[in-house]
C-alpha positions in Angstrom: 97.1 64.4 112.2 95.6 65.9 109.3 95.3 69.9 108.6 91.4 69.5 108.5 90.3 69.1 112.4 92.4 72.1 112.8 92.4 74.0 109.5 88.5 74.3 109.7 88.2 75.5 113.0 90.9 78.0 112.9 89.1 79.2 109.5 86.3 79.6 111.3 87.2 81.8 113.7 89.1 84.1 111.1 85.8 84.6 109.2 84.1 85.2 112.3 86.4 88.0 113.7 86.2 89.3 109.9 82.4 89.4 109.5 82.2 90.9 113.3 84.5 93.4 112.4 83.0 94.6 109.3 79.9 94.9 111.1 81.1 96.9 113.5 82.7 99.3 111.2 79.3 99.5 108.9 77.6 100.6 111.9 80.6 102.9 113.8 82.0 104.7 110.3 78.9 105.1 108.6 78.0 108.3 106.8 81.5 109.2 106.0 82.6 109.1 109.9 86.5 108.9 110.8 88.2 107.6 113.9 91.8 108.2 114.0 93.7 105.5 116.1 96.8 106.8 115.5 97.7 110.5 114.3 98.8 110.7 110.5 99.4 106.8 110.6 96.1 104.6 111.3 92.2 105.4 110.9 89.4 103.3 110.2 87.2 104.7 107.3 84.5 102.4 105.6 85.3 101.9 101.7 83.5 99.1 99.4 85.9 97.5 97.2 84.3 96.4 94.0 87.3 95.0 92.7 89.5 92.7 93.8 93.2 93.7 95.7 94.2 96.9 95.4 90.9 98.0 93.2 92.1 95.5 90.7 88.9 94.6 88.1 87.1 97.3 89.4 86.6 98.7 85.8 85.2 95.2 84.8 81.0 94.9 83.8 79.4 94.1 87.5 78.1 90.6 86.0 81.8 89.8 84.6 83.5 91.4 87.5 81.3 89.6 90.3 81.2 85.6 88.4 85.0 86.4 88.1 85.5 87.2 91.5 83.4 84.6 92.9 84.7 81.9 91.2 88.2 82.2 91.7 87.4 83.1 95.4 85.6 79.1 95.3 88.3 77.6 93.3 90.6 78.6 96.2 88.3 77.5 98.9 88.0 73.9 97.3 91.7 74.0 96.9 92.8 75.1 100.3 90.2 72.9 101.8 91.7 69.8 99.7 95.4 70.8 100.4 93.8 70.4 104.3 93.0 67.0 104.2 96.2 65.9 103.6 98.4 67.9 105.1 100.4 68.1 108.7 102.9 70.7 108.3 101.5 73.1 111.2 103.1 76.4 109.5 101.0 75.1 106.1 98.0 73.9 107.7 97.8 77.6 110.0 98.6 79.2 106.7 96.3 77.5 104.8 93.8 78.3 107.2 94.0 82.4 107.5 93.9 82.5 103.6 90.5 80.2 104.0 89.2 82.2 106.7 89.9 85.1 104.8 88.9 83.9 101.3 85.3 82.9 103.0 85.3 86.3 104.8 85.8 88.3 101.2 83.5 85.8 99.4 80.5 86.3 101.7 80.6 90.3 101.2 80.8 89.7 97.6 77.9 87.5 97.4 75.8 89.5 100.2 76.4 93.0 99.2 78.4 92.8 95.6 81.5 94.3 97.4 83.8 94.3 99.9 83.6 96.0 103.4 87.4 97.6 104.0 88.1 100.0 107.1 91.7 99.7 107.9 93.8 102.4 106.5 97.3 102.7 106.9 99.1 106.0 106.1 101.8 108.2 106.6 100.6 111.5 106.1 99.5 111.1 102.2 101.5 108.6 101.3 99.2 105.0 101.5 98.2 102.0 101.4 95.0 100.5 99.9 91.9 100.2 102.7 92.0 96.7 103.7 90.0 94.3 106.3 90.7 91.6 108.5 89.8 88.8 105.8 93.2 90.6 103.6 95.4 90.7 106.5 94.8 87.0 106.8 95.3 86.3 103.3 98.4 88.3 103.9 99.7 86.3 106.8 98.5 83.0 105.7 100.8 83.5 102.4 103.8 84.6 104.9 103.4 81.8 106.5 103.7 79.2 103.3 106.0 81.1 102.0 108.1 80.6 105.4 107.0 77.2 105.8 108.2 76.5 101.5 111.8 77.9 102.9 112.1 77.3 106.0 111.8 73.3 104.5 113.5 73.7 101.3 116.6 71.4 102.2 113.8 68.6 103.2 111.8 68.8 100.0 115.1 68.7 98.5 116.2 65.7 99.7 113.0 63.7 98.8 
């Protein structure tokens, strides 16, 4: 079987959870609001990310900045979604799918709004990491998971 019958679908619920979760958090952490989950390790906090990862291109013109975004972000979609149709591996095709899920989650706030809804933030006292959102953390995972599927079948390409 092909990755797209279950690539899509699995997408699909990524960007769901992600858009549902941003949601929430523009409604729950509005107006500078905190909730700490876990004591000097794990709040949510509502930041909009004009750049890219980590803040990158944030320093970019909006126009420049947003057509740069927004076409890479498609690029990838048409990619991933062309790697699907011919694909089986189930580690590449699940991988595949988070990064679309995510991709599509990202893209939507960057059309919609210009920026990205983040919330998570992980931290250990002031040491931390960059606010992030469901749509990363499948990105994040969905690269994992290729990178795991590339090694894990490294002797088979190999030997092709």
């Amino acid at each position: 079987m092909r990755g797209l019958p279950v690539g899509i679908p699995a997408a699909l619920i990524v960007l769901a959870a992600d858009q549902v979760s941003k949601w929430v958090a523009v409604e729950q952490l509005a107006n500078g609001r905190r909730i700490i989950l876990w004591e000097n390790f794990f709040d949510l906090v509502l930041v909009y990310n004009v750049g890219a990862a980590f803040g990158l291109f944030q320093n970019l013109v909006p126009l420049w900045r947003n057509l740069l975004l927004v076409g890479v972000a498609l690029v990838a979609v048409v990619a991933i979604v062309s790697i699907l149709r011919h694909t089986t591996s189930p580690w590449l095709i699940l991988g595949m799918a988070l990064i679309l899920g995510g991709a599509l989650g990202n893209l939507i706030d960057r059309v919609r709004l210009g920026k990205v809804v983040d919330f998570l933030y992980v931290h250990w006292h002031d040491l931390s990491w960059p606010v992030f959102n469901v749509a990363d953390s499948a990105i994040s995972v969905g690269v994992a998971m290729l990178l795991l599927d590339y090694f894990l079948n490294a002797d088979d390409k190999e030997a092709a």
